[in-house]
C-alpha positions as CSV (number, residue, x, y, z in Angstrom):
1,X,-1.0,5.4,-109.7
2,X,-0.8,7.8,-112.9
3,X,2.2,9.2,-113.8
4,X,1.8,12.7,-112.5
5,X,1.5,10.8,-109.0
6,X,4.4,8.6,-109.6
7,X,6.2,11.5,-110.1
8,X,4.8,13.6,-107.4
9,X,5.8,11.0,-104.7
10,X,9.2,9.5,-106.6
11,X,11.6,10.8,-104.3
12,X,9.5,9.4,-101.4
13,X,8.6,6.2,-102.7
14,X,11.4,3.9,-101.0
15,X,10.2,5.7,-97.3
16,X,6.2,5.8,-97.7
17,X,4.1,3.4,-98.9
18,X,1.8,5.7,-101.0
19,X,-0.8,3.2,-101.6
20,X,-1.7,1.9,-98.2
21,X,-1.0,5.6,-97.4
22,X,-3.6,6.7,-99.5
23,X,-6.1,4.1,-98.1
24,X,-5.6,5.3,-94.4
25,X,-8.1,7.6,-92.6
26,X,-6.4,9.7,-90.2
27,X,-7.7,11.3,-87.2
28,X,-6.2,15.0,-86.2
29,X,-7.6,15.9,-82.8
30,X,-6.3,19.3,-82.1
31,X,-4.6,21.6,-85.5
32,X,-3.1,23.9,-83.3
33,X,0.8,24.2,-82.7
34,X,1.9,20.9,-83.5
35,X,-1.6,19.4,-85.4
36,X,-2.0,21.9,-87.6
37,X,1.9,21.3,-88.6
38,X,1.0,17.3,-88.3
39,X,-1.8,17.7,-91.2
40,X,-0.1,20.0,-93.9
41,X,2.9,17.0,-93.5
42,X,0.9,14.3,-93.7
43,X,-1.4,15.8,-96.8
44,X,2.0,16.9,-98.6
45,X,3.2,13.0,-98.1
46,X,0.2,12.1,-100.1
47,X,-2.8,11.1,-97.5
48,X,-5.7,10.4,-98.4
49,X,-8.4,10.8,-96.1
50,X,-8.1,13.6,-93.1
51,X,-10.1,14.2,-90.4
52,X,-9.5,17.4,-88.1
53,X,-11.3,18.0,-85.1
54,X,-10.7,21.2,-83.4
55,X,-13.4,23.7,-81.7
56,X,-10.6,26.7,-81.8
57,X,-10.5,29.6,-83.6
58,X,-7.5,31.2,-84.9
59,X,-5.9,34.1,-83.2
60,X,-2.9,36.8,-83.6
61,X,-0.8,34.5,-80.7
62,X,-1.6,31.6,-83.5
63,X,0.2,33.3,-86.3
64,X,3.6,33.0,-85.9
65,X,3.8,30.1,-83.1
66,X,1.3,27.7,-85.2
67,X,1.9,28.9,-88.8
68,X,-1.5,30.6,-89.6
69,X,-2.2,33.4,-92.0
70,X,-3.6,36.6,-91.3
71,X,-6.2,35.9,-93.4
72,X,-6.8,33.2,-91.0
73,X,-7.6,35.1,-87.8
74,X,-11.0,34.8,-86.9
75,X,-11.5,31.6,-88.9
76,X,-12.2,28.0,-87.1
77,X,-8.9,26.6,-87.0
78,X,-10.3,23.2,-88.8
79,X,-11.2,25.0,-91.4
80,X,-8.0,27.1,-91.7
81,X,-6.1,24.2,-91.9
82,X,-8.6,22.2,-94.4
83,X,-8.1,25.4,-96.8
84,X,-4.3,25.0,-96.3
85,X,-4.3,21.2,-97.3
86,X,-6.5,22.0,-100.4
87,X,-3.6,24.4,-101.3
88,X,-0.9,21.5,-101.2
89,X,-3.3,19.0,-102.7
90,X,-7.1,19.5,-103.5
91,X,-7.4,16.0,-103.6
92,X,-7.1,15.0,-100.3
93,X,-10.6,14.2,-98.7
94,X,-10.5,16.8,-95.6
95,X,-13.7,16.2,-93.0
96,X,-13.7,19.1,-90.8
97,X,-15.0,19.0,-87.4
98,X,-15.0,22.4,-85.5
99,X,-15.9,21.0,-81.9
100,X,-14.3,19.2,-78.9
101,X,-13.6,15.5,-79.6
102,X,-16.4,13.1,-78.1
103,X,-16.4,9.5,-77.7
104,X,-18.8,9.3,-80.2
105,X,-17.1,10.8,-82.9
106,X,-16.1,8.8,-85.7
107,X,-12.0,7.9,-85.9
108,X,-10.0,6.8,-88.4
109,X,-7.1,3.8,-88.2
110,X,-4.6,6.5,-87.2
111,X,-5.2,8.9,-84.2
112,X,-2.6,12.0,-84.0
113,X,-3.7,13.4,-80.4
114,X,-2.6,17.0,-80.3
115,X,-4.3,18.3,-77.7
116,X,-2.5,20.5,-74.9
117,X,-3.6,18.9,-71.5
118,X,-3.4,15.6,-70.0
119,X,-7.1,15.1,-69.0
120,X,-8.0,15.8,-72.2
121,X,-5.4,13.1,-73.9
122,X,-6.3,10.8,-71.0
123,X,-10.4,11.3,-72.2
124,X,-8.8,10.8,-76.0
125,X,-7.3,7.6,-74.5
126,X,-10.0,5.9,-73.8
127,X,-12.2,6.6,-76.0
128,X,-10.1,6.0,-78.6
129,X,-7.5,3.0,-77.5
130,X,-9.5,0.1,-78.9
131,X,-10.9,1.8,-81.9
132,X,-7.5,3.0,-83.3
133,X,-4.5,0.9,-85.0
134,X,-2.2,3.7,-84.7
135,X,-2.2,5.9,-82.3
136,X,0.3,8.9,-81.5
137,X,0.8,11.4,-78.9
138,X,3.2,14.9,-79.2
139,X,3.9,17.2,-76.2
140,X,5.8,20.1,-76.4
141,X,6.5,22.9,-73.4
142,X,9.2,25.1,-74.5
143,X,12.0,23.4,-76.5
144,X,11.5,20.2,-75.1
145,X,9.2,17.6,-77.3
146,X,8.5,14.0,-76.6
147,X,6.5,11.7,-79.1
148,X,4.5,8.5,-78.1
149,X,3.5,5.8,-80.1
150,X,1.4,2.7,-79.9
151,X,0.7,0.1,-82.3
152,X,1.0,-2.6,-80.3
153,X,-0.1,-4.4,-76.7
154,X,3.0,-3.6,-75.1
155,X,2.6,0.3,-76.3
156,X,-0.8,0.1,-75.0
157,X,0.0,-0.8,-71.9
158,X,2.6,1.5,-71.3
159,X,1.1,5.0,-72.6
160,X,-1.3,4.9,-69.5
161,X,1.7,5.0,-67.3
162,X,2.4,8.6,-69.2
163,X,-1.1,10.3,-67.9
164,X,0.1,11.6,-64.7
165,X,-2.4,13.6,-62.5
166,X,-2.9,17.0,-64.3
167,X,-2.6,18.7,-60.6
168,X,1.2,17.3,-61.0
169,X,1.6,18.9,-64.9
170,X,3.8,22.6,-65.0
171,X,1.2,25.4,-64.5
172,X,-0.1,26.5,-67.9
173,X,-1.3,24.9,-71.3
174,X,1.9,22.7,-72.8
175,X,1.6,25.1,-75.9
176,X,1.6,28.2,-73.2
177,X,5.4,29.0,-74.7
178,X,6.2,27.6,-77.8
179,X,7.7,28.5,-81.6
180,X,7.1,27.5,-84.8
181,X,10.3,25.4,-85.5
182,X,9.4,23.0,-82.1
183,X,6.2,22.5,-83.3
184,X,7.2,21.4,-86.9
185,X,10.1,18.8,-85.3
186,X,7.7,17.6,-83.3
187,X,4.9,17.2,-86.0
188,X,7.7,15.2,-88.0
189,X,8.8,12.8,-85.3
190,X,5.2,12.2,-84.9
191,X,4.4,11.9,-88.8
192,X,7.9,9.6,-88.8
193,X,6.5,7.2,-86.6
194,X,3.2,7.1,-88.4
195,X,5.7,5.8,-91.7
196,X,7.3,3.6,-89.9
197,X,3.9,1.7,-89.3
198,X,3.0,1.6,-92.4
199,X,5.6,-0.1,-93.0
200,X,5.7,-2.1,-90.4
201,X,8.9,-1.7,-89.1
202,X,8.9,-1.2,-84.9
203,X,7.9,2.2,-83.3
204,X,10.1,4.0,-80.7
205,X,7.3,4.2,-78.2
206,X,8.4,7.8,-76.2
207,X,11.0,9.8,-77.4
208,X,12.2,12.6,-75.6
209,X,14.1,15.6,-77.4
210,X,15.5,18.9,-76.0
211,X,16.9,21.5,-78.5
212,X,18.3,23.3,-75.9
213,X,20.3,21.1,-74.0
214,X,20.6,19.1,-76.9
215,X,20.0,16.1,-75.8
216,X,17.5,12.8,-77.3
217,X,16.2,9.7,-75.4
218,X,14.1,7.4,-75.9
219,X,11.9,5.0,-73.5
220,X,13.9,1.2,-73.2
């Protein structure tokens, strides 16, 4: 690590490990409300290696609920976002992938899934579930945001249980009413978790949290 980078990440260093940090690839499938907010955390912590997948483009509704520029509109949101993360850090390796994520895509040790409907994340599930070391699931619908994470068997078995029928999800896309500031806490409790494997401490493994009733729980 040079000293520039020592200093870059010194008042971070006792939270992230920026070596094996650096050495992860992470997955981004979705940069839209919460992913795009997931990657420009995770490339400011000092990732490495990013992969987006997205087959979006950006539009007005985007600008002020997913943090997008006007410059942006019209863009493909991967490469929006990859423009973005050059920005914080042109030395982050960004792959950008402007289509809807297949099972035969590519995936990195870390999966953020940030997609807005559950037969999509259930599709992402399996694809991905015995490919991945990490893996990490944000829902938002409002002001209310839960987080998933699995590392481990007993995560594994128990985010399946999560995938209800989508005939039994609220009417409308997740993201359908949503605001900039939900979208960022939820990106962070998501990138949180991601920290706490790398340094392999346990993960909370569905946390629940709604600004508006103020209240937090968390999955015994």
């Amino acid at each position: 690590m040079t000293s520039a980078t020592s200093e870059r990440y010194v008042r971070q260093q006792d939270l992230v490990p920026h070596n094996r940090l650096a050495q992860v690839q992470v997955t981004i499938i979705g940069v839209g409300a919460i992913g795009r907010q997931v990657a420009l955390q995770l490339a400011a912590l000092g990732a490495g290696r990013l992969k987006l997948i997205d087959f979006d483009i950006v539009e007005p509704s985007n600008l002020c609920t997913q943090g997008y520029w006007p410059a942006d509109l019209g863009r493909e949101k991967v490469r929006a976002t990859a423009a973005a993360i050059g920005l914080l850090d042109p030395e982050v390796a960004v792959v950008q992938v402007s289509d809807r994520f297949r099972p035969s895509q590519e995936i990195g040790q870390a999966v953020f899934c940030c997609v807005d409907s559950i037969s999509a994340r259930e599709a992402i599930w399996r694809s991905v579930r015995s490919r991945c070391e990490f893996f990490t699931d944000g829902r938002m619908l409002g002001e209310v945001m839960r987080v998933l994470a699995v590392s481990d068997r007993a995560g594994r078995d128990y985010y399946p249980t999560t995938l209800f029928a989508q005939s039994e999800a609220e009417p409308g896309r997740c993201t359908a009413r949503s605001t900039i500031y939900a979208a960022t806490i939820a990106a962070g409790l998501m990138v949180h978790q991601f920290t706490r494997w790398l340094r392999d401490l346990p993960l909370d493994r569905d946390t629940t949290l709604n600004l508006l009733a103020g209240e937090w729980s968390q999955a015994a």
